[in-house]
Backbone as CSV, one residue per row, in Angstrom:
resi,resn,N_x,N_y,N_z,CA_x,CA_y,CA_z,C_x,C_y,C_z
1,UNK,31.261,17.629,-11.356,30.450,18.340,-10.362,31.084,18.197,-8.985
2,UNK,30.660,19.230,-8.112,31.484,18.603,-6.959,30.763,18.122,-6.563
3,UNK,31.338,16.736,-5.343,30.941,15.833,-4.466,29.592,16.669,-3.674
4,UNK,30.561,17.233,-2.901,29.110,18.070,-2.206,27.888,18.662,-2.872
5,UNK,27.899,19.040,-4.075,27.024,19.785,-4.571,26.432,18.593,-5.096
6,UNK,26.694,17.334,-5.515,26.044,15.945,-6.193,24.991,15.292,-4.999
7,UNK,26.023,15.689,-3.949,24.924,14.708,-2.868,23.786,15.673,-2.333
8,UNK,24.070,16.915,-2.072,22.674,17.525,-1.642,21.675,17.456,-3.034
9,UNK,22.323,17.431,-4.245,21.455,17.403,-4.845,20.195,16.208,-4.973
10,UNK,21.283,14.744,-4.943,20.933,13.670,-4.466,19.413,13.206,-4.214
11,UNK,19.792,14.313,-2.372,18.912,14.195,-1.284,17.528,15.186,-1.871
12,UNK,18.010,15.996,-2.549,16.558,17.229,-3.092,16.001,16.375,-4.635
13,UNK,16.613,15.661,-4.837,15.824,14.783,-5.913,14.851,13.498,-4.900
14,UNK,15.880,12.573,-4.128,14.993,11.862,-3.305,13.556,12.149,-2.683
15,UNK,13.957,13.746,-2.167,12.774,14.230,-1.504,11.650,14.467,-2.339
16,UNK,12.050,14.859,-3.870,10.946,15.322,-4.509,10.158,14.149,-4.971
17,UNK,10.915,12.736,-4.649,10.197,11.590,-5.194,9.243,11.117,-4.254
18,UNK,9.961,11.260,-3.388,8.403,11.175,-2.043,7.363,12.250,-1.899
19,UNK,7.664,13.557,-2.213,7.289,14.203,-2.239,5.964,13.730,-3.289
20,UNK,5.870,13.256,-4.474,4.930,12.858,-5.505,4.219,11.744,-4.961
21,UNK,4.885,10.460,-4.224,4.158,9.496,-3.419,3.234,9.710,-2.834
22,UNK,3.535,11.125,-1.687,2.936,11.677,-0.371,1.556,12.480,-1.179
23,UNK,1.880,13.170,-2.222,0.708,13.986,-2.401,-0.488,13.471,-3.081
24,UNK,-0.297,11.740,-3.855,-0.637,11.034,-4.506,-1.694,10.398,-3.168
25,UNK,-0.939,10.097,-2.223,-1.607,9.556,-0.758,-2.586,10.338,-0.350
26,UNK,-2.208,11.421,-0.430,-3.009,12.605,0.485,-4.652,12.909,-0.764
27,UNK,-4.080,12.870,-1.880,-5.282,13.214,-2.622,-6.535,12.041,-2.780
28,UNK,-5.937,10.433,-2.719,-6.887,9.752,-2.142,-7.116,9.396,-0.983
29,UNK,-7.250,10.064,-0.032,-7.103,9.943,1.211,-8.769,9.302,1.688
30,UNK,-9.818,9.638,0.357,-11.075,9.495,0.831,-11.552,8.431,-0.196
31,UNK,-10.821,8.228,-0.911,-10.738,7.149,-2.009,-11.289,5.220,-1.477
32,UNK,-12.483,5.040,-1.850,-12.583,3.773,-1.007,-11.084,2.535,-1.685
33,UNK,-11.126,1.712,-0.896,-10.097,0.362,-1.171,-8.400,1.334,-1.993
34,UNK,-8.289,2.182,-1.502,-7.092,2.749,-1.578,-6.130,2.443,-1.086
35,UNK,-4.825,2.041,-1.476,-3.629,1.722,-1.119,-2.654,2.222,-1.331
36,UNK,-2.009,3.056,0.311,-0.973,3.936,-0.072,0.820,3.436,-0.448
37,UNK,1.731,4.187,-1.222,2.378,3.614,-1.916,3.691,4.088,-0.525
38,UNK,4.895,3.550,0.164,6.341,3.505,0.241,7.147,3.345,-0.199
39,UNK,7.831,4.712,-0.100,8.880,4.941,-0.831,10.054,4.617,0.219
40,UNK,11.028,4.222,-0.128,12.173,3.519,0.482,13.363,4.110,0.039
41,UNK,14.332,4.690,0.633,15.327,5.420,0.629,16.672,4.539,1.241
42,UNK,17.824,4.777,0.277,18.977,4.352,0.471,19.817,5.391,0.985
43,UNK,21.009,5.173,1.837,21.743,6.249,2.313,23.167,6.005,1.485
44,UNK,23.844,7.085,1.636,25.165,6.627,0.469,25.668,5.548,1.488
45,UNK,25.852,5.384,3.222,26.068,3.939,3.618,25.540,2.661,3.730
46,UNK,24.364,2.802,2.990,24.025,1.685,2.170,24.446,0.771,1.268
47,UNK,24.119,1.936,0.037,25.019,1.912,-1.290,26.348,1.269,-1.235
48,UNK,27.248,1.710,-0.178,28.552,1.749,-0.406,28.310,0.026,0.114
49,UNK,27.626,-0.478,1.546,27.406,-1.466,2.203,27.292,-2.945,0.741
50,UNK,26.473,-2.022,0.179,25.470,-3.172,-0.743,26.540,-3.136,-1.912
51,UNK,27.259,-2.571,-2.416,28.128,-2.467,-3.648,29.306,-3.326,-2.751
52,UNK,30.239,-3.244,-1.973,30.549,-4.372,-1.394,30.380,-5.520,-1.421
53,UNK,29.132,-5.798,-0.545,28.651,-7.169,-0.648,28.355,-7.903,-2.471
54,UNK,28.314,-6.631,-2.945,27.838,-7.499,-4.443,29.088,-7.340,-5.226
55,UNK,29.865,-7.095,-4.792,31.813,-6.371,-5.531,31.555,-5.882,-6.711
56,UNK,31.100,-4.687,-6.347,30.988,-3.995,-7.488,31.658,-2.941,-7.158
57,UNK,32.633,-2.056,-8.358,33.326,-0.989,-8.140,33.110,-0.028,-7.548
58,UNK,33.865,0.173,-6.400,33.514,1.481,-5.797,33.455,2.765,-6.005
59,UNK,33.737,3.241,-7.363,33.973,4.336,-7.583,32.771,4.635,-8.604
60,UNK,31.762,2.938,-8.834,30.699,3.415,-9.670,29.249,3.908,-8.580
61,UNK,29.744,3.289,-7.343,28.677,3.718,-6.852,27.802,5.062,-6.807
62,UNK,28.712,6.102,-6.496,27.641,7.447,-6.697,27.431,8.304,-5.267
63,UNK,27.314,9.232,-4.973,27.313,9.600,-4.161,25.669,9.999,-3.416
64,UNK,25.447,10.107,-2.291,24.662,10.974,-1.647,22.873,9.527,-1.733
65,UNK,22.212,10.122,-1.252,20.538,9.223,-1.009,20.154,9.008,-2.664
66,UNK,19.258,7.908,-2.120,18.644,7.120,-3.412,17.436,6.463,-3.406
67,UNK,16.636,6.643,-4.336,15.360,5.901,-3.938,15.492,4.438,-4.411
68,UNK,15.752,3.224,-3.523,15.770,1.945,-3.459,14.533,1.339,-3.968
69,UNK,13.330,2.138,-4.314,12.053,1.121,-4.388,11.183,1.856,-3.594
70,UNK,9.882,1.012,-4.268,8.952,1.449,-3.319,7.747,0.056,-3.286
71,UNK,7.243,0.070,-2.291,6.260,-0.549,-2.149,4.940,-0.647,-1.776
72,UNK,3.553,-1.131,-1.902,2.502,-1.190,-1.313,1.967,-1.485,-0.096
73,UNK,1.656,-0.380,0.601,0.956,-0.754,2.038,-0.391,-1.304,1.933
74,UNK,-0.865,-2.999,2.020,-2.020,-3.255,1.580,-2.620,-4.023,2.901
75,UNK,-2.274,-2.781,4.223,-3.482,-2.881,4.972,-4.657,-2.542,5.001
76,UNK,-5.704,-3.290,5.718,-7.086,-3.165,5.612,-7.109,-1.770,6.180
77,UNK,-8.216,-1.208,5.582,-8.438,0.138,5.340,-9.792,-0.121,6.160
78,UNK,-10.572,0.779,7.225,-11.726,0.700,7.905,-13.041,0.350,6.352
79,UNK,-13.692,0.029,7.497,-14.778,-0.744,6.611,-16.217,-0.059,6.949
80,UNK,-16.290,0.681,5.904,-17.741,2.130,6.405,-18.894,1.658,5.686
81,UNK,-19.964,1.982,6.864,-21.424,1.234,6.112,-21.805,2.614,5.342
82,UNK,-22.364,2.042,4.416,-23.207,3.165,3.244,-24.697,2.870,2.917
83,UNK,-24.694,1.300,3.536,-26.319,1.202,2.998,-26.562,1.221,1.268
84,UNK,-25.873,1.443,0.542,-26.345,1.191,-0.816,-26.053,-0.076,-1.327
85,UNK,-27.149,-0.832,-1.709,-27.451,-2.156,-1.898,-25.927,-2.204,-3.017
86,UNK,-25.197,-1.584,-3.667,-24.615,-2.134,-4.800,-22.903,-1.523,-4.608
87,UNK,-22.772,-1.442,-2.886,-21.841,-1.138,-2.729,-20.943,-2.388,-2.208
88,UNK,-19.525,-2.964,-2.197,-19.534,-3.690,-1.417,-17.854,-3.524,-1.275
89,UNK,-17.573,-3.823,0.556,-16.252,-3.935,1.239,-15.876,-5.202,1.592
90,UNK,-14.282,-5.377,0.682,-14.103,-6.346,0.818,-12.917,-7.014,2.330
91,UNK,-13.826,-7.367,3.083,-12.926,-7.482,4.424,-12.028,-9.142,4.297
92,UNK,-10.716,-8.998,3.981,-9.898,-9.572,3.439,-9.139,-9.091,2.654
93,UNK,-7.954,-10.220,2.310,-6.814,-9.786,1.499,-7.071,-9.601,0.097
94,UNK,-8.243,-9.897,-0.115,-8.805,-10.538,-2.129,-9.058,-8.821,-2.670
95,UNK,-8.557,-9.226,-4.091,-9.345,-7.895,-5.089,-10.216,-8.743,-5.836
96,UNK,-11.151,-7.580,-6.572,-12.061,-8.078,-7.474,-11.430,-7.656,-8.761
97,UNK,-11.626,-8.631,-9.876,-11.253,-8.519,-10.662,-12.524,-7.836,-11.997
98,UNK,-11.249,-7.004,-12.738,-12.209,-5.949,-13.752,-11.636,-5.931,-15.201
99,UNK,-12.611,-5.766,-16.124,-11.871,-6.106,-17.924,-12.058,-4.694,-17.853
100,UNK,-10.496,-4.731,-18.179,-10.669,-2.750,-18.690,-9.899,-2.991,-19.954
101,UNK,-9.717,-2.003,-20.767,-8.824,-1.542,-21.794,-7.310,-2.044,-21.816
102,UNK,-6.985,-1.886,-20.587,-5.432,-2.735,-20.508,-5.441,-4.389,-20.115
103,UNK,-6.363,-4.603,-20.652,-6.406,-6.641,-19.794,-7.653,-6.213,-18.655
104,UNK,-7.269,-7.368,-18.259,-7.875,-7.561,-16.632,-6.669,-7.090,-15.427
105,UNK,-7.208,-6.376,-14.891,-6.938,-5.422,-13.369,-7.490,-6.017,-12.381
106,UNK,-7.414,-5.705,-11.450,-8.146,-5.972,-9.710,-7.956,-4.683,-8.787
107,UNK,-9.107,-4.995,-8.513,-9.198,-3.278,-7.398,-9.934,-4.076,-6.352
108,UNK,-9.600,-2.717,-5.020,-10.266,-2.923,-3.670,-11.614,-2.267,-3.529
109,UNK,-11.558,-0.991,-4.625,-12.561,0.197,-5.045,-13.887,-1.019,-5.102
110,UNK,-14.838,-0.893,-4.225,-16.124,-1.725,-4.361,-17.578,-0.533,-4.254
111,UNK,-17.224,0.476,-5.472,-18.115,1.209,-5.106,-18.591,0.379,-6.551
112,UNK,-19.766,-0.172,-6.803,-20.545,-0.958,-8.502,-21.405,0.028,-8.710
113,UNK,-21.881,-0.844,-9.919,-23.056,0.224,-10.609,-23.575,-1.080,-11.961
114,UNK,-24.668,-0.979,-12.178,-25.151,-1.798,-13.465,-24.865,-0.728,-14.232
115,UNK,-24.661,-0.810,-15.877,-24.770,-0.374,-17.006,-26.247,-0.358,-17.677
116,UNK,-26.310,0.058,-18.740,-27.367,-0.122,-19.559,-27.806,-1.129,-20.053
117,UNK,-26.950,-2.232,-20.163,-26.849,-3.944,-20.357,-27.079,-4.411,-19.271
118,UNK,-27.098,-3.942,-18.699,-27.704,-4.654,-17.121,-26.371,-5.652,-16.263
119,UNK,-25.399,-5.135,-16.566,-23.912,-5.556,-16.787,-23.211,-4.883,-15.454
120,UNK,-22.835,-5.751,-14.352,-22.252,-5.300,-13.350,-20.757,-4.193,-13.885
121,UNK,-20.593,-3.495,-13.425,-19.562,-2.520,-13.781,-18.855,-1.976,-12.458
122,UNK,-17.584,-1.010,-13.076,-16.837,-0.988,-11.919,-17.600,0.566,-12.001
123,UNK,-16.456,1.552,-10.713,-17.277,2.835,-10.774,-16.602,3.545,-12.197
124,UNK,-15.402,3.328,-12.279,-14.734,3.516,-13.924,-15.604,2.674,-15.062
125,UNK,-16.839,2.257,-15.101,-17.825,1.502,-16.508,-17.020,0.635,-16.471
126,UNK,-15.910,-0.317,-15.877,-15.386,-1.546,-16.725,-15.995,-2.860,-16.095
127,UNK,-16.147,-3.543,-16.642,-16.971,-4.813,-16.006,-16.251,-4.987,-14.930
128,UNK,-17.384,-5.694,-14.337,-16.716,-6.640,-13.063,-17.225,-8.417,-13.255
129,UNK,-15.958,-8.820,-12.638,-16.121,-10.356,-13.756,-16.091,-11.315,-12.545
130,UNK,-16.627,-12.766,-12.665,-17.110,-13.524,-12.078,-15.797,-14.127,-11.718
131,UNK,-15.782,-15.586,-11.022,-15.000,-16.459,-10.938,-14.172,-17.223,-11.992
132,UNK,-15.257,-17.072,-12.854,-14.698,-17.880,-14.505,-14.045,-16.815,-15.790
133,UNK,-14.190,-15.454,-15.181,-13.523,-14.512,-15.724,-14.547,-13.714,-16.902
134,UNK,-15.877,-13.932,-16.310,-17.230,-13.510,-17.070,-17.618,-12.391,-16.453
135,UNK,-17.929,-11.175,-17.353,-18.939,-10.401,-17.035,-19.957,-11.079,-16.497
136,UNK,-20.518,-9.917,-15.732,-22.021,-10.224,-14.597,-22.922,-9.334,-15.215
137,UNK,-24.256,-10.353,-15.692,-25.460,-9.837,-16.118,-26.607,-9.713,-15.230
138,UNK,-26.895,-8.647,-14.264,-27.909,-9.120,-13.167,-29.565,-7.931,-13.934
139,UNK,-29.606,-7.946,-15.026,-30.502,-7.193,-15.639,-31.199,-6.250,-14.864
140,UNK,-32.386,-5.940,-14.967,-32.880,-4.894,-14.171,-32.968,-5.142,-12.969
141,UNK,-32.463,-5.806,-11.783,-32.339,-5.831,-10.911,-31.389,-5.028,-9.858
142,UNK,-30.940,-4.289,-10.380,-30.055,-2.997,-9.308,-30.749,-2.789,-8.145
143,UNK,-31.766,-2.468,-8.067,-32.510,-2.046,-6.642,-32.518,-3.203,-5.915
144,UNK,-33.004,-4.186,-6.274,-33.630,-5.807,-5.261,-31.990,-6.372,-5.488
145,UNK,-31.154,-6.140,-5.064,-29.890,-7.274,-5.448,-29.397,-7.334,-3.694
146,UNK,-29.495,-8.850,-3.614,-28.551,-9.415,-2.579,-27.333,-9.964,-2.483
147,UNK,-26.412,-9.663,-2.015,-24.956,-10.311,-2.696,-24.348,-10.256,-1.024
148,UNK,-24.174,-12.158,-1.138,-23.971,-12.579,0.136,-22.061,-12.720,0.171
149,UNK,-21.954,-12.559,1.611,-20.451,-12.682,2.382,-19.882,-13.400,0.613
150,UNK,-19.843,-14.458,0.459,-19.362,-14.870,-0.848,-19.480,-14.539,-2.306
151,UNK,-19.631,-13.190,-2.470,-20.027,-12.561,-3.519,-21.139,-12.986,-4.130
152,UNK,-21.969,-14.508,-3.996,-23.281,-14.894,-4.792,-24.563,-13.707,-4.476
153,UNK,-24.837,-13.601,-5.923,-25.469,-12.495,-6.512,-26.931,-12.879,-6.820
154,UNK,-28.086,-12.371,-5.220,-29.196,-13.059,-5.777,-30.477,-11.873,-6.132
155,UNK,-31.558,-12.349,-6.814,-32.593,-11.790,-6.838,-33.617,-12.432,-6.519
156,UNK,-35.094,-11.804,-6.003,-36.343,-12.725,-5.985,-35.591,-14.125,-6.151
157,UNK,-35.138,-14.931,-5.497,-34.738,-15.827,-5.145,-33.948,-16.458,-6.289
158,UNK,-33.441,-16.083,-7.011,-32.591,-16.416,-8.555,-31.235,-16.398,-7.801
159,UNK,-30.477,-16.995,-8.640,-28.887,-16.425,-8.274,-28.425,-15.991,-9.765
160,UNK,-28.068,-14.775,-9.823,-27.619,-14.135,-11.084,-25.821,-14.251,-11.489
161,UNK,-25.589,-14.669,-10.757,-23.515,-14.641,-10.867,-22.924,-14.812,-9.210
162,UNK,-21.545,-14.312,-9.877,-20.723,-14.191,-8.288,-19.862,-13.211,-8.550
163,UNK,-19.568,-12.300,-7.747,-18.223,-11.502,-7.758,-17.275,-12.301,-7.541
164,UNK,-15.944,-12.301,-8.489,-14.701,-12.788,-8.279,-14.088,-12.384,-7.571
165,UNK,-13.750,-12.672,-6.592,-12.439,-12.336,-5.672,-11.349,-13.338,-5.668
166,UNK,-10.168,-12.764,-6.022,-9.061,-13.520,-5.936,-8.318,-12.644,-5.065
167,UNK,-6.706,-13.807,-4.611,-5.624,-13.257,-4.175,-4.176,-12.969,-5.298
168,UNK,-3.752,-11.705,-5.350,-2.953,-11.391,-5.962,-1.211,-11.474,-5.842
169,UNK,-0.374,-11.944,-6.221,0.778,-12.510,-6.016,1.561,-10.786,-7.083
170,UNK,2.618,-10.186,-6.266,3.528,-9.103,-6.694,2.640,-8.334,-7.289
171,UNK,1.723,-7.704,-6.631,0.657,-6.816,-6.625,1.487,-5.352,-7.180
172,UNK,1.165,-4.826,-8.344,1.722,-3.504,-9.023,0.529,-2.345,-9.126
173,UNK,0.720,-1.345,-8.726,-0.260,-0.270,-8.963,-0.357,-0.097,-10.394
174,UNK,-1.631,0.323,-11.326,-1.526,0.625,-12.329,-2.960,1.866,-12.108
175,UNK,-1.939,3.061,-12.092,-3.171,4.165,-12.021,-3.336,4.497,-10.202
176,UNK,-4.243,5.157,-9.686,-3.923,5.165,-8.702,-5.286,3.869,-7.870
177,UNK,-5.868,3.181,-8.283,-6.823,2.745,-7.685,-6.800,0.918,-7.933
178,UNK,-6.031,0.585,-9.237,-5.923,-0.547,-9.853,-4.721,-1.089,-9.583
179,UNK,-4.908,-2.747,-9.670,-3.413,-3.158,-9.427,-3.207,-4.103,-10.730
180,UNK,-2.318,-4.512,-11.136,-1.647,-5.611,-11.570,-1.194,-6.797,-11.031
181,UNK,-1.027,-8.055,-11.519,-0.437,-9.304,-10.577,-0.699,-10.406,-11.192
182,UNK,-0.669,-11.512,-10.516,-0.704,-12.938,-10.834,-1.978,-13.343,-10.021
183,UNK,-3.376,-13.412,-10.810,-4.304,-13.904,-9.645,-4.149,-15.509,-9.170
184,UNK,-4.700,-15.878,-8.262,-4.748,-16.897,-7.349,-5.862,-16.752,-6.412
185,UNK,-6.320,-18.368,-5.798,-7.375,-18.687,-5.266,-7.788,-17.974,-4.261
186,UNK,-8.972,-17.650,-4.407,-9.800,-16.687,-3.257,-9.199,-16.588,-2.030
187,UNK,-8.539,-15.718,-1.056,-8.278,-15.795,-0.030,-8.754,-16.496,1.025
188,UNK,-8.629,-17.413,1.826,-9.554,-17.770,3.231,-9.881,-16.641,4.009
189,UNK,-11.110,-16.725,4.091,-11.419,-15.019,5.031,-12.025,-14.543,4.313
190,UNK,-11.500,-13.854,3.504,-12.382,-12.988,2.171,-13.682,-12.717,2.251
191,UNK,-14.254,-11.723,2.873,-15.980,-11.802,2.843,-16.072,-10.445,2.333
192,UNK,-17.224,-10.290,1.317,-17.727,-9.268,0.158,-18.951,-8.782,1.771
193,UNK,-18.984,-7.607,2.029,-19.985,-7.088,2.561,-20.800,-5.852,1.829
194,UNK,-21.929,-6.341,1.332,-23.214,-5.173,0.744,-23.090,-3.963,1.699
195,UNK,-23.692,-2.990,0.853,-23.976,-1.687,1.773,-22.844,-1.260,2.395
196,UNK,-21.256,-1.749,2.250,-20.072,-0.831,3.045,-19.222,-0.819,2.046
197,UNK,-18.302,-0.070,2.263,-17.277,0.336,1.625,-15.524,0.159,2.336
198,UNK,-14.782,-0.663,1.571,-13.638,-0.313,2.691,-12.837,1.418,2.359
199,UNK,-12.855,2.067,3.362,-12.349,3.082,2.953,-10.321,3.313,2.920
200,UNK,-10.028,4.293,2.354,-8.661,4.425,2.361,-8.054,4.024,3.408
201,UNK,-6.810,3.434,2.858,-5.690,2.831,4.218,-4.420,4.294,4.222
202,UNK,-5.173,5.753,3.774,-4.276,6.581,4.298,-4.557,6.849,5.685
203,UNK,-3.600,7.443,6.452,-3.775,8.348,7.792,-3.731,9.376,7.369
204,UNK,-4.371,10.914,7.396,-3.895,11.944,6.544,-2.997,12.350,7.896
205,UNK,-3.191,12.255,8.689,-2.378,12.753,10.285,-0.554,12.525,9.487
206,UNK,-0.648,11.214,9.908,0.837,10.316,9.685,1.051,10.625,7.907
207,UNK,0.366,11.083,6.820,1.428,11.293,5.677,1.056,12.614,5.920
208,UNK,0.754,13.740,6.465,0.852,15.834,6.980,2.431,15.736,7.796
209,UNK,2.649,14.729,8.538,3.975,14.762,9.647,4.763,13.948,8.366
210,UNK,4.372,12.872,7.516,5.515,12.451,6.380,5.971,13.681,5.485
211,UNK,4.971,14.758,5.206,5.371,15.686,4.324,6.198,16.848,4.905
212,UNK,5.671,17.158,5.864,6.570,18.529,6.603,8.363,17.568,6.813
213,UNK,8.237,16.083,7.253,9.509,15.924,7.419,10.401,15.721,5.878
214,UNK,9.544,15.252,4.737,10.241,15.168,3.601,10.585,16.869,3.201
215,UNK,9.742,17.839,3.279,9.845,19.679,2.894,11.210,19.895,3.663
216,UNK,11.283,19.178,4.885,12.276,20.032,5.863,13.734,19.237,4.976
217,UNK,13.927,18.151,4.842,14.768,17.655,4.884,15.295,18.086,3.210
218,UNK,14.319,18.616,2.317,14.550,19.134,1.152,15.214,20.075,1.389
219,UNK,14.556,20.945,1.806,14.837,22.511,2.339,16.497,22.066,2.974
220,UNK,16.976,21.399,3.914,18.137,21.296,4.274,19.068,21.032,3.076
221,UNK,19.088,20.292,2.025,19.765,20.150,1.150,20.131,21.355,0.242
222,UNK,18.412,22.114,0.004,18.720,23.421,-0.752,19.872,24.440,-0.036
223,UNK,19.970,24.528,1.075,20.801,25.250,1.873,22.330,24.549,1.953
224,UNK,22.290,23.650,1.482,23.554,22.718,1.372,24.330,23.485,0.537
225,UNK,23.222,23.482,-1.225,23.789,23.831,-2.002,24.113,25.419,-2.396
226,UNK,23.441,26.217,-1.517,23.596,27.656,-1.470,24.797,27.660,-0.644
227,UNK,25.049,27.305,0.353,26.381,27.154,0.935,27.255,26.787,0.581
228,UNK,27.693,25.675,-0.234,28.506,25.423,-0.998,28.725,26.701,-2.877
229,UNK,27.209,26.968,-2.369,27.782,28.195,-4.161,28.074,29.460,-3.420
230,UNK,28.425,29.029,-2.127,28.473,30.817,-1.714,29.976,30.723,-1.605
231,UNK,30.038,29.419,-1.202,31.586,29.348,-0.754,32.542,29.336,-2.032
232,UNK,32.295,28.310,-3.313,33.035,28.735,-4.318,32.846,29.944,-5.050
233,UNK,31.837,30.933,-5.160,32.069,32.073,-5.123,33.374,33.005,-4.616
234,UNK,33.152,32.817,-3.269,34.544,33.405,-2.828,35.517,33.016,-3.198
235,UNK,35.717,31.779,-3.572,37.221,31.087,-3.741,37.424,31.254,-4.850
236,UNK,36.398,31.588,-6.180,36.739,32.377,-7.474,36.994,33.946,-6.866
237,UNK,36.431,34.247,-5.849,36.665,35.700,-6.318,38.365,35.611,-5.708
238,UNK,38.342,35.499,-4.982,39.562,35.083,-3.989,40.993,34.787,-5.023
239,UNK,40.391,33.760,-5.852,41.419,33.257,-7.037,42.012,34.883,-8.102
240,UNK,40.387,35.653,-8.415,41.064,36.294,-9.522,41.753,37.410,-8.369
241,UNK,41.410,37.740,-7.470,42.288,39.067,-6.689,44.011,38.707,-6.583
242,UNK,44.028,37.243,-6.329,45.578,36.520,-6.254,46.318,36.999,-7.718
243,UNK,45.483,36.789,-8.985,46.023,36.647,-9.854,46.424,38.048,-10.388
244,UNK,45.435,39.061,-10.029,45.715,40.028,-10.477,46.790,40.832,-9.407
């Protein structure tokens, strides 16, 4: 392939990978305890920088941008009152932990709900589990439930459970709302607040100006490669007029 035509292509693959990040961002933008994902881009003077330093052959490196990774932006997201007794924002670094179908998960999502078992649940039906890694049974109590700064879960003066909150070590998205990780001890700070919600840590402002600059910078590559097929065009046509 040629060089030139490898690297704009490169750059119009890079873009389309942010491009899936950005629209992934934008669609939970209203999503409570949402965490938007960065995508991280290598330049071929990177590449070339980092294949160096690690002596690796230069001729395997490759030409043109690369997506290096990406990572989680897991700033606090505003913290909106809702008033519904069975909502809760968690102001701190902690997720709550949930038994779903794939293991146990942790989310920021603190929108609850009881089940028909009278079984704390996430807004996806999967439990939500205590400190000791137990479903929460607060029976017919959905309406009267108090659940203080420390997740303890009371009624008419009972204490029915606790929401688990832990801190998560190499935190992995699984889905767009759930994470993966290594739990660990409750954060210091960590306070469960009733009646709010933390809402999304998107800006839709700052990823509308991330997308027009990822479109533009696509769009420049597509024109890369029309320029370059316009030009070997001629130089075939150019070739057979010589020959004939």
């Amino acid at each position: 392939m040629d060089r030139g035509l490898e690297i704009a292509a490169s750059g119009m693959l890079t873009e389309l990978a942010r491009q899936d990040s950005i629209s992934g961002d934008l669609a939970n933008a209203s999503t409570p305890g949402y965490k938007p994902e960065v995508v991280s881009q290598s330049s071929f003077g990177d590449v070339l920088s980092a294949a160096g330093a690690t002596g690796h052959a230069l001729d395997l490196v490759g030409y043109g941008a690369q997506i290096s990774g990406t990572a989680i932006n897991l700033t606090q997201g505003p913290m909106e009152q809702t008033g519904e007794p069975l909502d809760v924002g968690l102001d701190g670094a902690g997720f709550i932990p949930v038994k779903t179908a794939q293991g146990t998960l942790y989310t920021r999502d603190g929108q609850l709900a009881v089940d028909g078992t009278g079984t704390l649940v996430s807004a996806d039906g999967d439990d939500i589990l205590d400190p000791a890694g137990r479903p929460i049974n607060v029976g017919n109590h959905s309406a009267d439930l108090t659940i203080a700064t420390d997740g303890t879960i009371t009624a008419g003066g009972k204490t029915l459970g606790t929401i688990g909150v832990v801190s998560l070590t190499n935190p992995a998205k699984v889905g767009s709302n759930m994470f993966s990780g290594t739990p660990g001890a409750k954060p210091a700070g960590t306070t469960v607040n009733q009646g709010s919600l933390e809402g999304s840590a998107v800006d839709p402002t700052t990823v509308m100006i991330d997308m027009i600059v990822s479109l533009r910078a696509y769009e420049s590559s597509q024109r890369v490669i029309h320029s370059i097929d316009e030009t070997l065009s001629r130089a075939i046509d150019s070739a057979g007029q010589v020959s004939g």
